[in-house]
C-alpha positions as a Python dict, from the first residue, in 0.01 Angstrom:
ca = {
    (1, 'X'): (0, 0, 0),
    (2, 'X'): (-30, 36, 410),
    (3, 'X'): (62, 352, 560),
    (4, 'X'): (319, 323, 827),
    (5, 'X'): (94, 386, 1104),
    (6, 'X'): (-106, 66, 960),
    (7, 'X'): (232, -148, 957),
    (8, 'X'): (297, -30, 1288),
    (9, 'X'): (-78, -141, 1438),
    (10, 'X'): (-54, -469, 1287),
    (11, 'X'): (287, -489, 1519),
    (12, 'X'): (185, -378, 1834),
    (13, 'X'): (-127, -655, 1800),
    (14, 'X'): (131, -885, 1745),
    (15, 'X'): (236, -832, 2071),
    (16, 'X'): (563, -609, 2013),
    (17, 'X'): (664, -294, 2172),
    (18, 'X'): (699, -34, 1935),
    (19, 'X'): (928, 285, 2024),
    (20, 'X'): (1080, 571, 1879),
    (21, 'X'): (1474, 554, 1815),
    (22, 'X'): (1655, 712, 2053),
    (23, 'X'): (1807, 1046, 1956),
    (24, 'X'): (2221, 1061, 2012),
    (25, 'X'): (2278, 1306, 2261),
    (26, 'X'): (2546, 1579, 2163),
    (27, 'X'): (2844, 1533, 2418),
    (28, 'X'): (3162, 1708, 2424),
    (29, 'X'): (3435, 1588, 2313),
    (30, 'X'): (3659, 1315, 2480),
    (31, 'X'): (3998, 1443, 2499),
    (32, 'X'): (4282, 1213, 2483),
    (33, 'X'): (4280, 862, 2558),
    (34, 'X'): (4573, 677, 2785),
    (35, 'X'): (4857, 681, 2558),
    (36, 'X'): (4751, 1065, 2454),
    (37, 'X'): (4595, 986, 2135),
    (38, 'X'): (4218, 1083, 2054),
    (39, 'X'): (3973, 826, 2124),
    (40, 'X'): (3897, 646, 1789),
    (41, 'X'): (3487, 711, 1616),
    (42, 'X'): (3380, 412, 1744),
    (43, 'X'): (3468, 436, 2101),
    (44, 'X'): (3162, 450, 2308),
    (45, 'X'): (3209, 517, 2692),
    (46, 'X'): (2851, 435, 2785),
    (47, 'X'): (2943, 30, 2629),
    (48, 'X'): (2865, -242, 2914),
    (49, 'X'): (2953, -545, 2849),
    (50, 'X'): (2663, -786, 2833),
    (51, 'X'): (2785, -1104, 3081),
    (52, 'X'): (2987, -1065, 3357),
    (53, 'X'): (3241, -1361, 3441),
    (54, 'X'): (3148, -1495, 3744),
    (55, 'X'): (3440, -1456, 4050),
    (56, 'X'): (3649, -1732, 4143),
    (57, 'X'): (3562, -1906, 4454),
    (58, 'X'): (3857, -1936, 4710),
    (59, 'X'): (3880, -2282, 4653),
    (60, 'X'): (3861, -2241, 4276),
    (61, 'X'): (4170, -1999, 4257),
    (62, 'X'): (4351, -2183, 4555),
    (63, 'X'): (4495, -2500, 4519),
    (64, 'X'): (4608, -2740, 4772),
    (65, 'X'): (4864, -2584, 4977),
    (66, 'X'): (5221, -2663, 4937),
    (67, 'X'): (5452, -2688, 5177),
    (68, 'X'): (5819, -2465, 5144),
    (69, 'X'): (5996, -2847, 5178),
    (70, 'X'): (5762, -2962, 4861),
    (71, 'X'): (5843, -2623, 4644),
    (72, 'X'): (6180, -2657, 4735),
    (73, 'X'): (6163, -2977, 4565),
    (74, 'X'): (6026, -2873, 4311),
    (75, 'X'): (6281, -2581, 4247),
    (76, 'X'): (6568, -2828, 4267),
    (77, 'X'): (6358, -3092, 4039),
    (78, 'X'): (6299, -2811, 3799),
    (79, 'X'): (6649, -2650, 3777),
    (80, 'X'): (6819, -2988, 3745),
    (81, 'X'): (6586, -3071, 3439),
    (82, 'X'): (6685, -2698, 3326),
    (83, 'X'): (7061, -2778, 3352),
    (84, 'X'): (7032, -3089, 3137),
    (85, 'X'): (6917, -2895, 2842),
    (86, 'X'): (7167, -2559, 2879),
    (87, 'X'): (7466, -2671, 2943),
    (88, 'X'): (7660, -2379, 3108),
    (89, 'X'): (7994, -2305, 2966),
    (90, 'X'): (8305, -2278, 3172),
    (91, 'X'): (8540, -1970, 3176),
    (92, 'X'): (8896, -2051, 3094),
}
């Protein structure tokens, strides 16, 4: 039976880094959260995520430019198709 410092000898020739656990540090606690609950056990307010979304490029987010004649068109195209499926009732 190997001793641990053995075990952990035969790892760092391996070519791993071997380091102690980090200790939790004692922190006060959080207070209330946005809706004035307290924050759940699992919260952790250090957390980063790992991968950042890349930003939109202008011309990603941008489309082609419409004109106020084209979405005007498109209004009246869009409430006539509207009207055909709720009729509106008349008032007697």
């Amino acid at each position: 039976m190997t001793t641990l410092e053995e075990a952990l000898a035969v790892v760092r020739t391996a070519g791993f880094k071997v380091t102690k656990p980090r200790a939790k540090k004692v922190t006060a606690p959080l207070g209330l959260n946005a809706i004035g609950k307290p924050y759940g056990t699992n919260f952790d307010p250090n957390y980063k995520m790992r991968y950042r979304t890349p930003p939109l490029k202008r011309t990603q987010s941008v489309g082609p430019g419409i004109t106020p004649e084209k979405w005007a068109l498109m209004c009246k195209l869009a409430q006539a198709e509207w009207n055909k499926t709720h009729p509106v009732a008349v008032a007697a």
